[in-house]
MIMARNU-268901 format. One record per atom (N, C-alpha, C): residue in one letter; x, y, z. Coordinates in steps of 0.1 Angstrom, whole numbers, padded with zeros to 4 digits, always signed. Layout:
N
aXYZ;...
***
This chain:
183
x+0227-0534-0761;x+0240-0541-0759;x+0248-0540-0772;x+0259-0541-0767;x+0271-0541-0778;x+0282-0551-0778;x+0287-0561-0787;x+0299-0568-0784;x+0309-0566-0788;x+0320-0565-0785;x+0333-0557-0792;x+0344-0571-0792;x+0355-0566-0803;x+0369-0579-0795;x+0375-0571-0811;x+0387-0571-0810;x+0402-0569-0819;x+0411-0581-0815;x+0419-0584-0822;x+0424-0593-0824;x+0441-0592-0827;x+0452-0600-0818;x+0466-0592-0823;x+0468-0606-0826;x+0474-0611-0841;x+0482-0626-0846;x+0496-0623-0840;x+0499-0635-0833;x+0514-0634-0832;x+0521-0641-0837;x+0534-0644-0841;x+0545-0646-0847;x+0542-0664-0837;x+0544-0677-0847;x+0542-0687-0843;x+0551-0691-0832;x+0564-0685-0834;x+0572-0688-0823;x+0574-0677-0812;x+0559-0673-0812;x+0562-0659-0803;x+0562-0669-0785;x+0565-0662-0774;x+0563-0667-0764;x+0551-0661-0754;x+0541-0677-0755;x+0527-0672-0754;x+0527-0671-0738;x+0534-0672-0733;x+0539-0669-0717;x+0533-0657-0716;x+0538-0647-0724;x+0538-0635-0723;x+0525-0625-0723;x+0515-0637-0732;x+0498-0632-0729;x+0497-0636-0717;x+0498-0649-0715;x+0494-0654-0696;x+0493-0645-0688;x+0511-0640-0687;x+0511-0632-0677;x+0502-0620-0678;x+0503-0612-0689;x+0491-0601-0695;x+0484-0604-0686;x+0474-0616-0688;x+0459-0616-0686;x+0460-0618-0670;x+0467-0622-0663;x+0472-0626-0654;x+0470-0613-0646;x+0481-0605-0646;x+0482-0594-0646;x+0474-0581-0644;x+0467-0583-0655;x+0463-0569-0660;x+0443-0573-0662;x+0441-0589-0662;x+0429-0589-0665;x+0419-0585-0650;x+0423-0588-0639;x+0413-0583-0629;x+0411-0568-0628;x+0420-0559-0637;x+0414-0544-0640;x+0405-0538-0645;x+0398-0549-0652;x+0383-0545-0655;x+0375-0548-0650;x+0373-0559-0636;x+0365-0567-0633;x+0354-0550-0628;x+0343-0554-0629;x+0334-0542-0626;x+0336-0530-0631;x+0337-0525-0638;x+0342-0522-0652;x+0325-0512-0658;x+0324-0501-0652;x+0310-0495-0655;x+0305-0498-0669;x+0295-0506-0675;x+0287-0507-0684;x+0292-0520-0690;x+0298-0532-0684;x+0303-0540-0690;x+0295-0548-0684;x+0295-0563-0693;x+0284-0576-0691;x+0293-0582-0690;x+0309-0584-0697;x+0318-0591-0693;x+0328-0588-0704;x+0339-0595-0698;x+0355-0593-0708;x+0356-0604-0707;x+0356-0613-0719;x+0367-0630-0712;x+0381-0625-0726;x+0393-0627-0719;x+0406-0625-0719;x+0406-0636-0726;x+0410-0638-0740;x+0404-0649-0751;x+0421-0652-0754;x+0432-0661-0760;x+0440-0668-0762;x+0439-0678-0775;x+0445-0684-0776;x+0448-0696-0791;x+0460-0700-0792;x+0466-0712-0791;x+0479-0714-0796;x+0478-0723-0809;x+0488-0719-0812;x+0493-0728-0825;x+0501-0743-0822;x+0506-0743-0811;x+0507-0756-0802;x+0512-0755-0791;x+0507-0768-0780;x+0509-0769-0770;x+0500-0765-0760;x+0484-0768-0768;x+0472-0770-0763;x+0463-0779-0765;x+0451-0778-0758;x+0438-0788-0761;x+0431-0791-0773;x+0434-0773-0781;x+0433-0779-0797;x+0437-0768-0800;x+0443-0775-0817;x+0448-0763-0828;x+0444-0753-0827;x+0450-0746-0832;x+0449-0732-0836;x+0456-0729-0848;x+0449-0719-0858;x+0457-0718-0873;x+0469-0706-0867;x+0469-0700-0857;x+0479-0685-0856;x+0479-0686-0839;x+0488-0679-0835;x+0485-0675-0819;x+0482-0664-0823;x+0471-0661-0810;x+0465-0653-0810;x+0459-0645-0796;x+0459-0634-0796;x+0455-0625-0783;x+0443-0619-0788;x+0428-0624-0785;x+0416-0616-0784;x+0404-0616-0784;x+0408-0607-0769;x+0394-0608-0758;x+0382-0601-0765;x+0371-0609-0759;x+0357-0605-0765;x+0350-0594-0752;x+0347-0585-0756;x+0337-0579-0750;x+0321-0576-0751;x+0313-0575-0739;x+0299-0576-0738;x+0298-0566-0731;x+0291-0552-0736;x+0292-0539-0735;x+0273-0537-0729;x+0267-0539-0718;x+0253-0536-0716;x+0252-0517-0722;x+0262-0508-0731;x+0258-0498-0730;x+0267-0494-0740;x+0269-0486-0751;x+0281-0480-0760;x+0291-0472-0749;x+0280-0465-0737;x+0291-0456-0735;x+0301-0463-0729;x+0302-0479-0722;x+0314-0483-0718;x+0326-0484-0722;x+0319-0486-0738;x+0328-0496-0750;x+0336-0480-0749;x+0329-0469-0752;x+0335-0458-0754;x+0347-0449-0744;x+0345-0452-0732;x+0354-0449-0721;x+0361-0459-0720;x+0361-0474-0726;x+0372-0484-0724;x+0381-0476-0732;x+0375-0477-0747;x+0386-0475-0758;x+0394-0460-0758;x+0388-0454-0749;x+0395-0433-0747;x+0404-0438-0734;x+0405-0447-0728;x+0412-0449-0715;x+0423-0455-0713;x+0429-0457-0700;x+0442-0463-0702;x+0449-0472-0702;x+0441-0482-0704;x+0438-0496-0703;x+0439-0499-0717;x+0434-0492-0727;x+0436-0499-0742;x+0449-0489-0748;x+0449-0476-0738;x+0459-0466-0749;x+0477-0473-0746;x+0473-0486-0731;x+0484-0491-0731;x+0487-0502-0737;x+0472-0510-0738;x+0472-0522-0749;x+0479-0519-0768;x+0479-0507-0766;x+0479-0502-0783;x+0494-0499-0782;x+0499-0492-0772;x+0518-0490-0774;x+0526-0506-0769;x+0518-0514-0769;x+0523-0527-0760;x+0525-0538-0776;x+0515-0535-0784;x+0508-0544-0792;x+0502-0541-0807;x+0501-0525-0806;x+0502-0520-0820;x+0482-0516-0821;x+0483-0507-0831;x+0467-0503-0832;x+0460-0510-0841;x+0450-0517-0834;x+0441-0531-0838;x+0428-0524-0842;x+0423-0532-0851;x+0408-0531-0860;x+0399-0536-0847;x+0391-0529-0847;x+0382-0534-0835;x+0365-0534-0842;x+0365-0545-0840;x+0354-0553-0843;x+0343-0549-0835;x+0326-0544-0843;x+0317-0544-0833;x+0305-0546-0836;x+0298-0554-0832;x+0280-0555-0833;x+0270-0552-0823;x+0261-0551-0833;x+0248-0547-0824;x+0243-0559-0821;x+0240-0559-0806;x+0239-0574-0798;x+0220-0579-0803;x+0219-0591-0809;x+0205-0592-0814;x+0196-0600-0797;x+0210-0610-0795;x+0203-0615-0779;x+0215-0621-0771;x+0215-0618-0762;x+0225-0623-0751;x+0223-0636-0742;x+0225-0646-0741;x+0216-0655-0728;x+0234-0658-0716;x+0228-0651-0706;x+0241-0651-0695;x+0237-0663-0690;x+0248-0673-0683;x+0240-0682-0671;x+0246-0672-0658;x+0244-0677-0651;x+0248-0673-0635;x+0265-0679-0631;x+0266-0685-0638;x+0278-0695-0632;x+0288-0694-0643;x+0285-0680-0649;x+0298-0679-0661;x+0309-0675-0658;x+0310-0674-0651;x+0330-0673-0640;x+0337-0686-0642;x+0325-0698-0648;x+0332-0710-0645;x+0338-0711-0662;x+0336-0703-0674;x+0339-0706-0683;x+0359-0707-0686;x+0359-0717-0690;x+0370-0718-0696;x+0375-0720-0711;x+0367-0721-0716;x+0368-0720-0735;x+0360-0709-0740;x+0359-0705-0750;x+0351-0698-0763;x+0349-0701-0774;x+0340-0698-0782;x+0342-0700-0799;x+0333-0691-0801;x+0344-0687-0817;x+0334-0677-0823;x+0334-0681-0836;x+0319-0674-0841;x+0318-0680-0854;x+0315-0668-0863;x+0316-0669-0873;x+0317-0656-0881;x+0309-0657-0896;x+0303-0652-0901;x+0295-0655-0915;x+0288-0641-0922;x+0292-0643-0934;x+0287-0630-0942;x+0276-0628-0944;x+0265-0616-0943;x+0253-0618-0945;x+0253-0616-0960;x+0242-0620-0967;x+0240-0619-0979;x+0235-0607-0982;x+0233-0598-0994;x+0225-0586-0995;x+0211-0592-1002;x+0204-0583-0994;x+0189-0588-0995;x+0184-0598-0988;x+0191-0600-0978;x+0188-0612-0967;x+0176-0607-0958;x+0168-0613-0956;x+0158-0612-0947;x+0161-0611-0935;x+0168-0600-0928;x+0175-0593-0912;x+0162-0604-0905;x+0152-0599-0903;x+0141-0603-0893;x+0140-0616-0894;x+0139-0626-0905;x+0138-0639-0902;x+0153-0649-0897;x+0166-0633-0897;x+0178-0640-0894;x+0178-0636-0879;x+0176-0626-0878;x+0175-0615-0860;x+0166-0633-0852;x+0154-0634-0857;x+0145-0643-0855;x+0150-0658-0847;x+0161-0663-0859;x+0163-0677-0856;x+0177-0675-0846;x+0184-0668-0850;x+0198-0664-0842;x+0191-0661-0828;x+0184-0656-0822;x+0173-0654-0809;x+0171-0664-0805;x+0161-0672-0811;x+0158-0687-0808;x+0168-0698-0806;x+0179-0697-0815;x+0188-0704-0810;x+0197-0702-0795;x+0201-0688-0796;x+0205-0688-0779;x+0199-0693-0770;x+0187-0689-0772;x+0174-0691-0762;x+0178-0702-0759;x+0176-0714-0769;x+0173-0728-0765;x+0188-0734-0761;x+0201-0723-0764;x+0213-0727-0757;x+0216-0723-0742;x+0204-0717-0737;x+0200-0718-0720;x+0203-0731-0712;x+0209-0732-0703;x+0207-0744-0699;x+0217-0761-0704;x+0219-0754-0716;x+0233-0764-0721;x+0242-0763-0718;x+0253-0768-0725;x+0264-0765-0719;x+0270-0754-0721;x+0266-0745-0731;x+0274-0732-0732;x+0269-0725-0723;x+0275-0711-0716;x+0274-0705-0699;x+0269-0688-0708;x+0275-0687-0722;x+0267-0674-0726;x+0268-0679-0740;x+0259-0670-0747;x+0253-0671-0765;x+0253-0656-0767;x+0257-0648-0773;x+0260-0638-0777;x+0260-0638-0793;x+0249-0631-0796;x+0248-0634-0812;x+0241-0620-0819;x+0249-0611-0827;x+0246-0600-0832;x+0251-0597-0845;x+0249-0585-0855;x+0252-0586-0864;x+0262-0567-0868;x+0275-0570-0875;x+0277-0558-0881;x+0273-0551-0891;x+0262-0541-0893;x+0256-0533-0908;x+0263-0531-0915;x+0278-0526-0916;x+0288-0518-0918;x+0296-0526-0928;x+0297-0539-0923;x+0306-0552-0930;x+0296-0566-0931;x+0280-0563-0928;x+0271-0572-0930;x+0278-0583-0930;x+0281-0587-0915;x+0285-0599-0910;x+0277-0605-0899;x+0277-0615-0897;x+0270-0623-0883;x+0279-0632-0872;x+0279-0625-0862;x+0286-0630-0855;x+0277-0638-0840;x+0284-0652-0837;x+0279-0660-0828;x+0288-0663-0818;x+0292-0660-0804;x+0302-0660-0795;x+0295-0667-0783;x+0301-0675-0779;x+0298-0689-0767;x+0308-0691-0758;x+0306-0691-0747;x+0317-0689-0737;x+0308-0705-0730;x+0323-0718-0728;x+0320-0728-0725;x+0327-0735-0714;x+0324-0746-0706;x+0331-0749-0691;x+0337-0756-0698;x+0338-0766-0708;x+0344-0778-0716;x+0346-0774-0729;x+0357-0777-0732;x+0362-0774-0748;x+0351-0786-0758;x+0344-0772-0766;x+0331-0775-0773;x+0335-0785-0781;x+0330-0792-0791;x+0330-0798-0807;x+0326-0790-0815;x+0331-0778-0819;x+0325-0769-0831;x+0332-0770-0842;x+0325-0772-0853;x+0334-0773-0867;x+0331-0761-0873;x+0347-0754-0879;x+0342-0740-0883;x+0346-0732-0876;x+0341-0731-0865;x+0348-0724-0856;x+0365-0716-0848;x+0364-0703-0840;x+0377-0700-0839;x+0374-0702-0823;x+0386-0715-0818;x+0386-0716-0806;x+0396-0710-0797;x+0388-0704-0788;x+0404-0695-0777;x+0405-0704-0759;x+0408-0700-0753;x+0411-0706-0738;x+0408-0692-0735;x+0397-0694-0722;x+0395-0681-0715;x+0404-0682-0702;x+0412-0673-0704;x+0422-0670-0694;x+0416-0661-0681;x+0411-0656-0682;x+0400-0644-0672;x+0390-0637-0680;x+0377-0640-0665;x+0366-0634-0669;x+0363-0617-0664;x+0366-0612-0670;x+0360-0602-0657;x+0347-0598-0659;x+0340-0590-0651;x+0324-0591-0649;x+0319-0585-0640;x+0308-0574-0638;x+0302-0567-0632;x+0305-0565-0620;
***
């Protein structure tokens, strides 16, 4: 597995109508989506939501069960129109260490992602290790997926949670899942 997501900051007084309709729109184009675990259509406002946001923001996370999907998303016409619409975005990606799906993740309506630099000389296996076990035991709570992997490249760690109730996470970057799409 693979997780992907890029990210476009908008202008504070941009009009965030304009994602809605997007995801509105344009998000049931991926639903079944060959090699995908899921897309949630990710949002943030800066106001005039459930909670802050430092920037508005457009950016959906992806859960790739395969590279080759990530790779025919990104060569297709679905992102070559996202990129003349929105400009050409850094695209973010890890190698997935554990995934825990519930069954009932269509019900998600929040996310949070968390983000942390690995150190050099870190002990991968006793971090691969606890980041594992933690999902694991977030089975059955209230978060609907735990998606936790790491980038080599920018030795980063990333932790992504798709939730029915806007979480309490400190630290964290919170979005509104606007649409899920999904196998």
């Amino acid at each position: 597995m693979i997780a992907m997501q890029y990210s476009f900051t908008l202008p504070a007084d941009y009009d965030m109508g304009v994602i809605d309709r997007r995801i509105r729109d344009k998000g049931p184009m991926l639903d079944h989506f060959p090699h995908l675990a899921f897309k949630a259509y990710l949002s943030a406002r800066k106001q005039g939501n459930e909670f802050a946001s430092a920037e508005n923001v457009y950016a959906p996370f992806y859960l790739w069960n395969h590279p080759e999907g990530l790779s025919n998303f990104l060569t297709g016409p679905g992102f070559q129109g996202l990129t003349r619409d929105f400009g050409w975005p850094s695209v973010k990606t890890w190698v997935v260490w554990h995934a825990e799906l519930a069954r009932d993740l269509s019900a998600a309506r929040f996310a949070s992602r968390e983000m942390e630099a690995i150190a050099p000389y870190s002990d991968l296996a006793a971090r691969r290790k606890s980041a594992t076990e933690s999902a694991r035991a977030s089975a059955g709570s209230a978060a609907l997926a735990d998606v936790v992997g790491f980038d080599p490249t920018g030795w980063s760690f990333v932790r992504f949670r798709l939730w029915r109730k806007l979480p309490e996470i400190s630290g964290a970057q919170l979005y509104s899942v606007g649409h899920l799409s999904l196998p």
